[in-house]
C-alpha positions in Angstrom: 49.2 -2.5 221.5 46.0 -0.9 222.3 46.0 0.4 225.8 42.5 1.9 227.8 42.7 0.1 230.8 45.6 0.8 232.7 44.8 4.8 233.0 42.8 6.9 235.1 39.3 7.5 232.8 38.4 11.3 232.8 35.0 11.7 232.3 33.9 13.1 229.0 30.3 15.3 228.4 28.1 13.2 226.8 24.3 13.8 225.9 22.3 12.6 223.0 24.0 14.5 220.1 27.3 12.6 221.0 28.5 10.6 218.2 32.4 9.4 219.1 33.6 9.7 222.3 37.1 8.8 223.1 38.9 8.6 227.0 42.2 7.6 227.8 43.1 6.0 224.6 46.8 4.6 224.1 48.5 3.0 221.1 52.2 1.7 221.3 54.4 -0.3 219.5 57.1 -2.7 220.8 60.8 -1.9 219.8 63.9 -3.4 220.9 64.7 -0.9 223.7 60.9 -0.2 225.2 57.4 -0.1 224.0 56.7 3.9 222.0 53.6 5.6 221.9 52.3 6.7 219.2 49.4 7.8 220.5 48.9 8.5 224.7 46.3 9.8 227.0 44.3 11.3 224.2 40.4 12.4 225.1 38.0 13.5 222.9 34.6 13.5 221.9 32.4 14.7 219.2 29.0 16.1 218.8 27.1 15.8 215.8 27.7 18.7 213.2 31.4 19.6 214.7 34.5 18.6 212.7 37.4 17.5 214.1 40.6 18.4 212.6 43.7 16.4 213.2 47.4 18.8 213.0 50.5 17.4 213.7 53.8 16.7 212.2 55.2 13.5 210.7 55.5 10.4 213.0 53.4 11.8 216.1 50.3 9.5 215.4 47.6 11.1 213.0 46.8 8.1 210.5 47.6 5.8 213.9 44.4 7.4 215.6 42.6 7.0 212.4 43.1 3.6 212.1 41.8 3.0 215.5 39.0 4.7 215.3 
């Protein structure tokens, strides 16, 4: 379940060499006992000519974000 809405929106810089922003974005999936996040909260954004690097270990929603974006 893809989840924006339901969180406060920081506000992210953004000018004209902006070329992904992301604010606030969730991911969860359902399970028996409750919903788990695999990704939550997470705010970014990126200018052109930067690289973004992703570090994290297994399970904790690298190739989820991915996806999404």
């Amino acid at each position: 379940m893809l989840n924006t809405a339901d969180q406060p929106n920081p506000t992210l810089q953004q000018d004209n060499n902006t070329i992904l922003s992301v604010s606030n974005l969730s991911v969860s999936f359902p399970s028996e006992e409750a919903d788990v996040f695999a990704v939550n909260h997470l705010s970014f954004s990126l200018k052109k000519g930067e690289v973004l690097g992703l570090v994290g270990e297994s399970g904790c929603g690298k190739t989820t974000l991915g996806r999404i974006i």
